[in-house]
C-alpha beads as a LAMMPS data file, in Angstrom:
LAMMPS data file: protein, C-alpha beads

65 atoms
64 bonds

1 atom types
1 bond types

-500.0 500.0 xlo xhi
-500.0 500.0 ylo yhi
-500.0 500.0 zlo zhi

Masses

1 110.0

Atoms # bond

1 1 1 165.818 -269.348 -266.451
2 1 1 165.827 -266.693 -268.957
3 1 1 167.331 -267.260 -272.622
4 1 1 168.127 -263.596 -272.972
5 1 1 171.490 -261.927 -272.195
6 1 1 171.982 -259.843 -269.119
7 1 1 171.699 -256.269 -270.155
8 1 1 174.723 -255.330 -268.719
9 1 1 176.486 -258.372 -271.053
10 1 1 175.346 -256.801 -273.832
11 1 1 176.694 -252.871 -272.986
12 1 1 179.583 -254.231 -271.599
13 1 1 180.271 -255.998 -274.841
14 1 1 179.186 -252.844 -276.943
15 1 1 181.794 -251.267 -274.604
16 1 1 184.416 -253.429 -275.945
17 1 1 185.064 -255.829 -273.413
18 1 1 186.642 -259.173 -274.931
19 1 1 184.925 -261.573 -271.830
20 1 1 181.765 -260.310 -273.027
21 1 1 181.937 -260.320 -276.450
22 1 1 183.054 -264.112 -275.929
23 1 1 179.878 -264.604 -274.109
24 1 1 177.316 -263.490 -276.633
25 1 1 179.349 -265.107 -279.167
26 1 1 179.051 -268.240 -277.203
27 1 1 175.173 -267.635 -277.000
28 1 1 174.678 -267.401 -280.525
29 1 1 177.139 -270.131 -280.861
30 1 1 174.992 -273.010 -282.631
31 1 1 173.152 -270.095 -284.464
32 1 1 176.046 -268.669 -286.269
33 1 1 176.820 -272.443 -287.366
34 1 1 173.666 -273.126 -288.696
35 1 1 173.999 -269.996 -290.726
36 1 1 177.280 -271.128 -291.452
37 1 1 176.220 -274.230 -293.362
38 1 1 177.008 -274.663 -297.098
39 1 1 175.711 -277.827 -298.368
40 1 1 175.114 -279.504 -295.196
41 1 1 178.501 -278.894 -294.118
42 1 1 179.929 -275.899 -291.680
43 1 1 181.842 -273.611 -293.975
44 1 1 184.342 -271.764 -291.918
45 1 1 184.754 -269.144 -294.042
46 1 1 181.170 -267.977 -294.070
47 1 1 181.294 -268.679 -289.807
48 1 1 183.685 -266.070 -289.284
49 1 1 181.923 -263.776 -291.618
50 1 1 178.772 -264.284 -289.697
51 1 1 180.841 -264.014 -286.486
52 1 1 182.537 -260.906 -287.366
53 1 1 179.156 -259.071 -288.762
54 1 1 177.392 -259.993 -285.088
55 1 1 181.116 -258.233 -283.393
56 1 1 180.066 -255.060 -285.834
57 1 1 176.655 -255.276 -284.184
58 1 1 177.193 -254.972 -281.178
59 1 1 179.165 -251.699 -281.617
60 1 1 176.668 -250.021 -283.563
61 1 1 174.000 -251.378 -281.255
62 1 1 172.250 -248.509 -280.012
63 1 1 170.964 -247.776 -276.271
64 1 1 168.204 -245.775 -275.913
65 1 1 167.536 -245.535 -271.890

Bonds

1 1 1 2
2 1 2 3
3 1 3 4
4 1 4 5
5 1 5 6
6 1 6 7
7 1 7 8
8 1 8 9
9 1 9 10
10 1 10 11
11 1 11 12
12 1 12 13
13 1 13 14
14 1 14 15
15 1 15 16
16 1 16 17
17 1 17 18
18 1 18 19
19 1 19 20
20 1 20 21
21 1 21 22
22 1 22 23
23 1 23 24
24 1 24 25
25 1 25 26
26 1 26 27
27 1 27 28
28 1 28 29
29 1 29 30
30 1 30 31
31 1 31 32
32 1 32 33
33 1 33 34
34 1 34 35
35 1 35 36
36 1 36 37
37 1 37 38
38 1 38 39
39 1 39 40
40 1 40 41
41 1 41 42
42 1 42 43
43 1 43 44
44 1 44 45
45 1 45 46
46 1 46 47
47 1 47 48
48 1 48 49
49 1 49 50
50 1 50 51
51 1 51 52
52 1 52 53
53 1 53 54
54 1 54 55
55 1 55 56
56 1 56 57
57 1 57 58
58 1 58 59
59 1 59 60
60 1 60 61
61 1 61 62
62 1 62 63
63 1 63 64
64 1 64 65
């Protein structure tokens, strides 16, 4: 089983839509709240930062087929 996204996940989510955008963020899930630790402890602040940046991301993500 592969780790990576579907392809189409990942335009579809560039494209805006909010089922895909929920499923990379639920990918990167325990990622973004390891990132999101301040002292050993999930800061929830800095977790929707993190969130939010990856959201920006996917926008500007560029496709070159």
């Amino acid at each position: 089983m592969s780790r990576l996204l579907p392809y189409e996940t990942i335009v579809k989510a560039h494209e805006g839509d909010p089922d895909a955008i929920d499923t990379v963020l639920s990918r990167y899930a325990g990622y973004i709240r390891y990132c999101s630790k301040v002292h050993g402890q999930i800061n929830v602040e800095v977790e929707e930062y993190v969130k939010q940046k990856l959201i920006v991301a996917l926008f500007k993500f560029c496709f070159d087929r």
